[in-house]
C-alpha positions in Angstrom: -66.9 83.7 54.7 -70.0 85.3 55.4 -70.2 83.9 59.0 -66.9 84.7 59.7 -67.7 88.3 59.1 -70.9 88.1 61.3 -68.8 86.7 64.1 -66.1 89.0 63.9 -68.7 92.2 63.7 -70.8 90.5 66.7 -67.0 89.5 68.8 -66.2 93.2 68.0 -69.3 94.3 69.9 -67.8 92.5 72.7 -64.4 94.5 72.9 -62.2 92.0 72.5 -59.7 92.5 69.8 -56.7 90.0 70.4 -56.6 86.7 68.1 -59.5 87.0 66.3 -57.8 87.7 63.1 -56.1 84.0 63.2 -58.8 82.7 64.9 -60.8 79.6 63.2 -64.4 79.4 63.0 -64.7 77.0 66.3 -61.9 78.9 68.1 -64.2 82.5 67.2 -67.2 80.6 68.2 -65.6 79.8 71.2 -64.9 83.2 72.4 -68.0 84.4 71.3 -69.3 81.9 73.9 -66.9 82.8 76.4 -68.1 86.8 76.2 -71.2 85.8 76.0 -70.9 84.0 79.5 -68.8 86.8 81.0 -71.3 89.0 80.4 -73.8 86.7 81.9 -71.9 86.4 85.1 -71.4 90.4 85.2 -75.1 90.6 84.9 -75.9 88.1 87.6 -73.6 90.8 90.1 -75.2 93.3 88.9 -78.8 92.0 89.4 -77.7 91.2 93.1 -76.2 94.7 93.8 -79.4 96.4 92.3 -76.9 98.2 89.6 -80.3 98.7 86.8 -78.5 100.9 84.4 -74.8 98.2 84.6 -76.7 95.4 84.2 -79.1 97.0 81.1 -75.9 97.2 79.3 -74.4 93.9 80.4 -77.7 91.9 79.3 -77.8 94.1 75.9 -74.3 93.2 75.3 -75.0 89.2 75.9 -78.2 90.1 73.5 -76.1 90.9 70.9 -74.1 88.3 71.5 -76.9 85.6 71.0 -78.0 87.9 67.6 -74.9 87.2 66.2 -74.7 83.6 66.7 -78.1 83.4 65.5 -77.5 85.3 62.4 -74.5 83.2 61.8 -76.4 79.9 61.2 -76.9 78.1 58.1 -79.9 76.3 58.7 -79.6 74.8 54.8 -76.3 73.3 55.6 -77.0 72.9 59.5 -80.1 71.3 59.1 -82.4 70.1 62.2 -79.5 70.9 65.0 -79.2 75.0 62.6 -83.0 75.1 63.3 -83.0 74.5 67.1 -80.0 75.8 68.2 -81.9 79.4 65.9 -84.8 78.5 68.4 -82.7 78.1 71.3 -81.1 81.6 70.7 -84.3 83.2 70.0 -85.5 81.7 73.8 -82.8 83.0 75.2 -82.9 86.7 73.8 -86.7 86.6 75.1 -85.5 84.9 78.7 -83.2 88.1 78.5 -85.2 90.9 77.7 -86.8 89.5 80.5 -84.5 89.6 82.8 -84.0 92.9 82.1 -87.3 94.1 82.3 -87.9 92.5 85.9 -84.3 92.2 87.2 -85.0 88.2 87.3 -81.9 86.2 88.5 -83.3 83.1 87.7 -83.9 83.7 83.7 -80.0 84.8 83.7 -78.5 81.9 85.4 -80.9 79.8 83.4 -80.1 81.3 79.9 -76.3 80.7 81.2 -76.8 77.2 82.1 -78.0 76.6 78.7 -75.3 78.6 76.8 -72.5 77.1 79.2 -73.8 73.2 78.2 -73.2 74.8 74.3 -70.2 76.1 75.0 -68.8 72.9 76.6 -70.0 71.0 73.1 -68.1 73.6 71.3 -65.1 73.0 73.7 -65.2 69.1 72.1 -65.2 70.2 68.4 -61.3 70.5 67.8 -60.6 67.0 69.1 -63.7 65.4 67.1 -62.2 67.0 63.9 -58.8 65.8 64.6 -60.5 61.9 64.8 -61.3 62.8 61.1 -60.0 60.1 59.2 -58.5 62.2 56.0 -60.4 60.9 52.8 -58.4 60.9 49.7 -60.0 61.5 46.2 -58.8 59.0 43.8 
């Protein structure tokens, strides 16, 4: 319950409202992902056009973002893949803040790159847990 609220508060942050109050754990994680993306992409326009105090917001928003994912983990019941996807997010925030700092391109398309190949895994959770075979107690 705990993560849901952490992912609602950090999807809030994001300005999108709609469906998140039926929306399942992978389904929120999902459009976490999918705002965190958008505002990667905005970002990458924004660098181009030269747009400093746009894409500060932009790459603060995708920030918070990767903070709340992070914060969301349970690395007790996630284990080893908890631990490096909390190492993987903390990368990213630093490949950000970089970006910002010195308007680098590269760091935001690579940070995107990386988030987009977790997104994509996300994309495959639903149909893996419909494979479940349902175990019966008894």
């Amino acid at each position: 319950m705990a993560f849901r609220k952490k992912g609602l508060a950090s999807y809030g942050e994001v300005g999108v409202k709609a469906g998140t109050a039926y929306a399942d754990s992978v389904q929120l994680i999902q459009m976490l992902f999918d705002g965190l993306i958008d505002s990667l992409s905005v970002a990458e326009g924004q660098i181009q056009r030269n747009e400093i105090q746009e894409k500060g917001d932009s790459l603060s928003r995708a920030i918070r973002i990767i903070l709340g994912l992070q914060g969301s983990l349970d690395v007790e019941k996630g284990g080893e893949i908890a631990a490096n996807l909390a190492d993987l997010y903390d990368y990213c925030t630093r490949r950000l803040l970089h970006a910002n700092l010195r308007n680098d391109l590269e760091a935001v398309q690579e940070v995107k790159k990386l988030m987009s190949e977790i997104r994509e895994a996300w994309s495959q959770v639903p149909d893996l847990i419909q494979k479940q075979p349902l175990v019966s107690v008894g």
